[in-house]
FITI-697690 format. One line per field, with one value per residue (C-alpha): residue number from 1; residue in three letters; x, y, z. Coordinates in nm, 3 decimals. Example, Ala and Ser with C-alpha at 12.3 -4.5 7.8 and 13.67 -1.06 7.14 Angstrom:
% FITI-697690
k <- 1:2
r <- ALA:SER
px <- 1.230:1.367
py <- -0.450:-0.106
pz <- 0.780:0.714
This chain:
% FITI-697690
k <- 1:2:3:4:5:6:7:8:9:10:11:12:13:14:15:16:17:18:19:20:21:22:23:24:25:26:27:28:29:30:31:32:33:34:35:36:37:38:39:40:41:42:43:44:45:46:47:48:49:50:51:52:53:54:55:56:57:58:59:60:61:62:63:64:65:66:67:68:69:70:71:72:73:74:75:76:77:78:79:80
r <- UNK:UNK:UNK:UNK:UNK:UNK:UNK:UNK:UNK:UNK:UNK:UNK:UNK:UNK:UNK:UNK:UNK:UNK:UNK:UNK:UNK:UNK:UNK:UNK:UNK:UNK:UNK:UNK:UNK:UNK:UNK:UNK:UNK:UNK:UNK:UNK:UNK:UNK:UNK:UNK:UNK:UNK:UNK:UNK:UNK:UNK:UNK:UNK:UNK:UNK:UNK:UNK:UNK:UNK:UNK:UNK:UNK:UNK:UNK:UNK:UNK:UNK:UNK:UNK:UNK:UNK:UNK:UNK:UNK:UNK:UNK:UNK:UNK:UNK:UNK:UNK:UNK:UNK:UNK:UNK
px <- 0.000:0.108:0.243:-0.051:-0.303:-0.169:-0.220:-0.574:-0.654:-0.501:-0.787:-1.056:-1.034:-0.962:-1.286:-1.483:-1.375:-1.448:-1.759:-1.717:-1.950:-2.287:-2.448:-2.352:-2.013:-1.922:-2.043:-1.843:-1.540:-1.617:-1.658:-1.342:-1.157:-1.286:-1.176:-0.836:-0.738:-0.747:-0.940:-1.338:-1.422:-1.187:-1.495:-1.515:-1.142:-1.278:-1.628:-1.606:-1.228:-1.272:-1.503:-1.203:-0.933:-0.661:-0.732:-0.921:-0.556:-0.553:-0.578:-0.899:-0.577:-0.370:-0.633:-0.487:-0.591:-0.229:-0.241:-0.562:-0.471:-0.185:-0.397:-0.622:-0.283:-0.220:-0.523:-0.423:-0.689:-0.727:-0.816:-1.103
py <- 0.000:0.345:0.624:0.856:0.548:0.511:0.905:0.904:0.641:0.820:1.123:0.932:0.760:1.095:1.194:0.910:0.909:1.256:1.213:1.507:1.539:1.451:1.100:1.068:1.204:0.972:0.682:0.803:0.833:0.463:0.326:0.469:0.384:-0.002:0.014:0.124:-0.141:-0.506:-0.557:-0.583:-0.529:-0.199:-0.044:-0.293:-0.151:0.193:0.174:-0.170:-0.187:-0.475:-0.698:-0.703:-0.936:-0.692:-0.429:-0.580:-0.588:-0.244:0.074:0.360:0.597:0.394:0.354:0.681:0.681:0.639:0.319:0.228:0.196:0.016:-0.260:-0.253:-0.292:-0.623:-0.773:-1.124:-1.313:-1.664:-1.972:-2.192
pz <- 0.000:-0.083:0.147:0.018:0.045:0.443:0.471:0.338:0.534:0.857:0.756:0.705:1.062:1.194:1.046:1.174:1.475:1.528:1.349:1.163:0.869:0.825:0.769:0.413:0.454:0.719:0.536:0.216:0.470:0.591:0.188:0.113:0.400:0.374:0.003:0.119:0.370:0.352:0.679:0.583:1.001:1.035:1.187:1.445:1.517:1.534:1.713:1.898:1.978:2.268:1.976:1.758:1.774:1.670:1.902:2.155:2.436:2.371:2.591:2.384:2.479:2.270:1.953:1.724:1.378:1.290:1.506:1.386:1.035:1.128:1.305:0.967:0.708:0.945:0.880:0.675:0.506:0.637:0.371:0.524
């Protein structure tokens, strides 16, 4: 994934978690955010922190959007 892709990604949590925007913005923010990281429950990470099993050990002081999107870039598919 791209520096610029990482960046954008950083915003758009920013903006959700500040909820800053109306209804359709947000869920534009949340579209384009799920289209730029590989982890289909990243709202889970941002919302429900303690439901998700990459963030879930962590402190809400500790959830940043920079450290959110991390979590969401270490999501790996798993085959069944």
């Amino acid at each position: 994934m791209s520096e610029t892709d990482r960046q954008r990604a950083v915003v758009l949590v920013r903006q959700l978690m500040t909820a800053s925007g109306s209804e359709s913005e947000l869920d534009a923010a949340m579209t384009e955010l799920e289209s730029l990281v590989p982890d289909p429950n990243v709202s889970a990470i941002i919302f429900w922190p303690s439901h998700h099993e990459l963030s879930r050990h962590l402190e809400a002081a500790e959830l940043t959007p920079q450290k959110i999107v991390e979590l969401a870039y270490q999501y790996e598919p798993f085959a069944l």
